[in-house]
N, C-alpha and C positions, 0 to 999 in steps of 0.2 A: 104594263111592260117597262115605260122609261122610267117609273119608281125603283122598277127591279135592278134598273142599268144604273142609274142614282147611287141604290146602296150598296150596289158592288163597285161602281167606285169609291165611295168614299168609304169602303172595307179594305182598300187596296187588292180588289179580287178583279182581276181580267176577264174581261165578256167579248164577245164578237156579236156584235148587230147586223142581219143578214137583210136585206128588204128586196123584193122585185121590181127592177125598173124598166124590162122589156119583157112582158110572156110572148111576144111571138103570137099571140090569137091562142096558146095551148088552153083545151078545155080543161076548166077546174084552178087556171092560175088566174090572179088578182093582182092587176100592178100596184103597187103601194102593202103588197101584204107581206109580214114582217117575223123572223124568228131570232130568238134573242137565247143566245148560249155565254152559261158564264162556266168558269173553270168550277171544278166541282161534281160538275152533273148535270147541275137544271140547267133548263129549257123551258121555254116562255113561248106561246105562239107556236104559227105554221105558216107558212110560206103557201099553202093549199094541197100540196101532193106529197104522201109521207115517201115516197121515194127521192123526193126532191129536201125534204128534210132531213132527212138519213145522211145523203152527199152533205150536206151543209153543216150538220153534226158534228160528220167525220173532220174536215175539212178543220172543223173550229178547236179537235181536240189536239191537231198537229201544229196548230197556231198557238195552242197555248201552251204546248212543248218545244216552241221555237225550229218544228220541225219545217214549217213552208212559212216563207214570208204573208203577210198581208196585201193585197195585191190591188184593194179599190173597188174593182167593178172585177169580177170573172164572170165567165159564161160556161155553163156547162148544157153539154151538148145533152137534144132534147130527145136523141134518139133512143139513150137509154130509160127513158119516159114514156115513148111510144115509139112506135114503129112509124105512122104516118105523120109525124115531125120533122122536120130534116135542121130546122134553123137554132141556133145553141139558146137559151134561156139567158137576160142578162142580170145579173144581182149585184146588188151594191153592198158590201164588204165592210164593216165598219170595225174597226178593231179599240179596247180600249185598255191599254195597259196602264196603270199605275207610275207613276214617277219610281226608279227603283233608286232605294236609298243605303249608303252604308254608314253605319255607326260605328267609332273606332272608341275602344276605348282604352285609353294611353296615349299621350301626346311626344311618347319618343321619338326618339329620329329614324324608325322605321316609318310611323305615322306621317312627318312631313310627308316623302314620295308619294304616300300610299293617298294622301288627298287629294295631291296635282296628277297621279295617272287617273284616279277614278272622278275626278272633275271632266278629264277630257275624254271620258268615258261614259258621261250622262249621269252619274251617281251626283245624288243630293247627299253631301257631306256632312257627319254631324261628328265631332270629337268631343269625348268625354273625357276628366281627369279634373283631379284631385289638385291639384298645382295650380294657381293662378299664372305662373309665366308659362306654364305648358299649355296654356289652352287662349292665346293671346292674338289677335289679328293679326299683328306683325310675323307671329309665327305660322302663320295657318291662314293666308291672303284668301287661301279660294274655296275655303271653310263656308257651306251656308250655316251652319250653328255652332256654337265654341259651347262648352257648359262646365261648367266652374262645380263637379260635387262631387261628392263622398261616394266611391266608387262603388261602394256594397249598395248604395239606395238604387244603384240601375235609374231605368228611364220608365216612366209612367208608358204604361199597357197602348193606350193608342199611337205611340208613337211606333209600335214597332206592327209591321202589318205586311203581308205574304210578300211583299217585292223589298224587304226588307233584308239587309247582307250583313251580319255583325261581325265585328273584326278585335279580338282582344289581346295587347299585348303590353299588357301593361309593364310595371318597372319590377312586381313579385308575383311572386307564386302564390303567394295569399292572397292575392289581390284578384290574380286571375281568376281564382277558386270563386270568390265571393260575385265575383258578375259574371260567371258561367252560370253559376248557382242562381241569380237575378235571374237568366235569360231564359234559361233551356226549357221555362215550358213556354215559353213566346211562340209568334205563328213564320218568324222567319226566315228564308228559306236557305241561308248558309247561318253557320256562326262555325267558325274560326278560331283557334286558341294556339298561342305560340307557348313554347316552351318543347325539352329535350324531351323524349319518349320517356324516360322514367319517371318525369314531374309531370308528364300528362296522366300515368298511369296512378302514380299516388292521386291527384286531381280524381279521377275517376273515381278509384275507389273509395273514397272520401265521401263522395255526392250517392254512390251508391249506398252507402251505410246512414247517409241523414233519409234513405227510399225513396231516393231518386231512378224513374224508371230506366232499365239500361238500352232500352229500345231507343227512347231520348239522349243517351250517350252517344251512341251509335252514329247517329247524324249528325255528332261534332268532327268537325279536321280539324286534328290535331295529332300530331303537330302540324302548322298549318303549312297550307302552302303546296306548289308544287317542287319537285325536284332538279331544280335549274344547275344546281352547283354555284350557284353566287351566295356572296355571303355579305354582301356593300347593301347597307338598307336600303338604295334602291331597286337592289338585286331582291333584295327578301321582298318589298313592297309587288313587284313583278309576279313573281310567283303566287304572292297571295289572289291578286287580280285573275293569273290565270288558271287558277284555279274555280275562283270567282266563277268566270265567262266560263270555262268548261263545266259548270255545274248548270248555269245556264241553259245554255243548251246543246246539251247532254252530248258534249265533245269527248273525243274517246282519250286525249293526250297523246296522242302518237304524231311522231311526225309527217307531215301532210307526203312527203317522198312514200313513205312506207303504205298510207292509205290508198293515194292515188298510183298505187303502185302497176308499172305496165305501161307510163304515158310512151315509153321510148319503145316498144316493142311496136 
């Protein structure tokens, strides 16, 4: 089982580790027995009572849709287990997400903002470009990798891995074309492309004529970004983040007045 938790993390694939650290005396539970859910599907092990696996399943599938936070220890009451139970079951909660990282590629000055808000955002930073002064410490302080190349070579396959955000806005349109082109069959979970609707859509059909699947299209924003109305690269850098986090988990964009609408009533 911790092989299985191993190579899903170092796949960049999110697991939740469930284990019993109270049964309460309930017949058929094992304290120390352990069920292990990675995003995907599988499941490893049993906790001992498949109804008690089921809760835990479910529990790991909203976790990994950033729908309930990670909590440690929960208890889940043992009544729905049995009828002569009354005392909650207690489980120890392990969660293990991936470092999530975004790749920029283009060192313009929308890219500055966009690596100081997603630094203070938990993002492992990596900027790509073609320019030696665009990809410079002094430019990019809170950069964890600068990379000096040829934008069409993209970035070697392990580098990019499901918590993985690609961000491309380069200096053209050929340029965008050629590391969309790099990326889109990658495993991760945003990529992002700037540029006006019309040079997105030549872009597209472009990629679709070299038999590029359009189902993989599909999954690009583009153009990227949300609809803030700023147009100051820190304004664009913003919008791309929140879009970012709303893709994350799975934010509707509405403003929160509208959502929680009624608090005054």
């Amino acid at each position: 089982m911790f092989e299985k938790l191993l190579k899903a993390v170092e796949s960049g694939t999110p697991a939740v580790l469930y284990t019993v650290i109270d049964s309460q005396g309930y017949p058929g539970l094992k304290e120390g027995s352990r069920l292990l859910a990675i995003a995907g599907g599988e499941v490893y092990g049993t906790l001992g009572i498949s109804l008690l696996d089921e809760q835990v399943m479910a529990r790991a599938a909203n976790i990994f849709q950033r729908a309930v936070p990670n909590t440690g220890i929960i208890e889940i009451n043992a009544l729905g287990l049995d009828a002569g139970c009354e005392l909650p079951v207690k489980i120890l909660e392990d969660s293990f997400f991936p470092q999530k990282k975004l790749i920029i590629f283009g060192g313009g000055h929308v890219a500055v903002p966009l690596v100081q808000m997603a630094s203070i955002l938990g993002y492992q930073t990596v900027v790509v470009d073609d320019r030696p002064e665009f990809v410079s410490p002094g430019r990019f302080p809170n950069a964890d990798a600068l990379i000096c190349s040829d934008l069409a070579k993209g970035l070697p396959e392990n580098e990019i891995d499901a918590s993985t955000s690609i961000v491309i806005i380069t200096r053209g349109h050929q340029y965008d074309l050629a590391c969309l082109e790099t990326v889109i069959g990658s495993r991760a979970c945003y990529i992002g492309m700037i540029g006006s609707s019309s040079k997105v859509r030549q872009t597209f059909k472009t990629l679709l004529n070299k038999g590029i699947n359009k189902k993989d299209l599909e999954k690009v924003s583009a153009p990227i970004g949300l609809d803030l109305g700023g147009q100051k690269p820190a304004e664009i850098a913003l919008s791309i983040l929140a879009e970012m986090v709303a893709r994350e988990y799975n934010g509707s964009c509405r403003p929160l007045k509208e959502v929680k609408a009624g608090v005054l009533e």
